[in-house]
N, C-alpha and C positions, 0 to 999 in steps of 0.2 A: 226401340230398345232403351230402355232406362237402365242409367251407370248406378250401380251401385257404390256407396263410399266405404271400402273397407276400415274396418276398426282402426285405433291407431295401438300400436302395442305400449306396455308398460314404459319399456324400457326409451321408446319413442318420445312418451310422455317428459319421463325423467330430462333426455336432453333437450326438449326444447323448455322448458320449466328454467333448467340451467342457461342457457342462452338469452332468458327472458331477462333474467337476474342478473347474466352477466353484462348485460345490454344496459338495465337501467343504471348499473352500478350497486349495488348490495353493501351498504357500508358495515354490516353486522356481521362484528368478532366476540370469539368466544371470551367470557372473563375471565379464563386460564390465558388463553393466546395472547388477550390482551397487558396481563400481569407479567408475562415470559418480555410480551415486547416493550416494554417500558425497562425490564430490567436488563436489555440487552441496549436501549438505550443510554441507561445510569451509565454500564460496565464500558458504553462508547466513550463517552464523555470521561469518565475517571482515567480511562487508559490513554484520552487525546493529553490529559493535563498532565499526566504520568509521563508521555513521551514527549511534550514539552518540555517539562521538565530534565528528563535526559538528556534533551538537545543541547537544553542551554549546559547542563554538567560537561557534555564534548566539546564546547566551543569553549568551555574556561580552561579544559583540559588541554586542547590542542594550543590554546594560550601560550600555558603553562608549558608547555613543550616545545614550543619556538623559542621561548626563554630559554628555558634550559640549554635549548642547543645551540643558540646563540652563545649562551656564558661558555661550554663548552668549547667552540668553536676561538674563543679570545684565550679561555685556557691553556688549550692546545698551542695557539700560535705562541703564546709568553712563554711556553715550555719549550717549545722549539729555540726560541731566541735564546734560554736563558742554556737550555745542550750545548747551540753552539760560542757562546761566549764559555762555559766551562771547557770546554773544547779549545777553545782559543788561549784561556788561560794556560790549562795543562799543557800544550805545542811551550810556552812560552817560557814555564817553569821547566821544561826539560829541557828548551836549547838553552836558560840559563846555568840550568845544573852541569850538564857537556858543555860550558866554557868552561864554568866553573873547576872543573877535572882538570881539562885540560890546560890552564894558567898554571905557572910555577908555585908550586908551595912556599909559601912565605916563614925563615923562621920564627920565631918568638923572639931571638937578640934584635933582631933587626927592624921586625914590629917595634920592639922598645922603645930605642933606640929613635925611630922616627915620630913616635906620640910624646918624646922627651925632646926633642928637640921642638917640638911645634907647640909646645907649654912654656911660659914665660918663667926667668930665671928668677925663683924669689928670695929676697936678703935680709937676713934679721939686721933687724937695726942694733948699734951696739949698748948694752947695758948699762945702765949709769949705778955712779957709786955714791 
């Protein structure tokens, strides 16, 4: 009995064709494909230096915002200090004002009376003729 070899179909054809190509490596792109991939290359590159550049604008910004809140942070405390020393003062003007009340009222003869006495007695000398 002799084997016959059955035909090989088209579509047979096609994948092993493909497999042959894809085995030796096929380095051939289309001049579209190849224009697309060079421009998707360009837009890599623009957008890597693009987002470098953003980088460095976030680190000068977070910078800038440690500062901030640092001066913030010294603001805050000198405000606090400076509360309660007004604080402090005010207690101190109001227990002097409440001595103050409560001390005897001094007249005005008597005020006089004590700033003339603590002033030196002055004497005209006498006239000549």
């Amino acid at each position: 009995m002799v084997m016959r070899r059955k035909p090989m179909s088209p579509l047979g054809m096609v994948l092993g064709f493909g497999l042959l190509l894809s085995a030796t490596g096929c380095d051939y792109w289309p001049p579209a494909l190849q224009a697309e991939i060079e421009q998707l290359r360009s837009d890599t590159q623009t957008l890597t230096v693009e987002k470098t550049q953003l980088q460095i604008q976030v680190n000068d910004l977070s910078k800038a915002k440690q500062e901030m809140q640092a001066q913030l942070d010294e603001l805050s405390r000198i405000n606090r200090e400076k509360t309660s020393m007004i604080t402090s003062l005010q207690r101190q003007l109001d227990a002097l004002r409440a001595k103050a009340a409560k001390a005897p009222a001094k007249t005005p003869a008597k005020a006089s009376k004590k700033s003339a006495a603590k002033q030196p007695v002055k004497t005209k000398p006498p006239k000549k003729r």
